[in-house]
C-alpha positions in Angstrom: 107.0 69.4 119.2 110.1 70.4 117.8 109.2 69.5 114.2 106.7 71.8 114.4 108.2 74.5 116.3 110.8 74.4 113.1 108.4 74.2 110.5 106.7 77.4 111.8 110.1 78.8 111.5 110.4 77.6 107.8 106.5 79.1 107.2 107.6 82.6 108.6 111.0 82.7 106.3 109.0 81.8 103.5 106.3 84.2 103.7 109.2 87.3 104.2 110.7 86.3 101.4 107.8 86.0 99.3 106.5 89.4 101.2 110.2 90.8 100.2 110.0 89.5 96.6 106.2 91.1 96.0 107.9 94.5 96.9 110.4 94.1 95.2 108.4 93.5 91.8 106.2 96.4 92.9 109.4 98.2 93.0 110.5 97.1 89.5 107.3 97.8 88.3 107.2 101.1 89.2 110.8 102.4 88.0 109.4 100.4 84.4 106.7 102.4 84.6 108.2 106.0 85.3 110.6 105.2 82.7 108.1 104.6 80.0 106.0 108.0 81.3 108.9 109.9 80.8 109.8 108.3 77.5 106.3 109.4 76.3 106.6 112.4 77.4 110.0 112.7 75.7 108.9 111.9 72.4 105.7 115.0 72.7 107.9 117.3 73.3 
């Protein structure tokens, strides 16, 4: 019982911090892609 009790523990870390990384890359992805708008729109004017 206690086995599991911990692995449900382990389960819930891992998901957060795969929840935490996905934002973070979401994150990322976005300031990547706000740079490169205003680098387009850098090299119209």
């Amino acid at each position: 019982m206690k086995y599991r009790q911990d692995n449900s523990d382990l389960l819930g870390l891992f998901n957060y911090r795969r929840h935490l990384t996905t934002k973070v890359s979401q994150l990322t992805w976005l300031r990547c892609f706000e740079v490169t708008q205003t680098t387009e729109l850098g090299k119209q004017m």
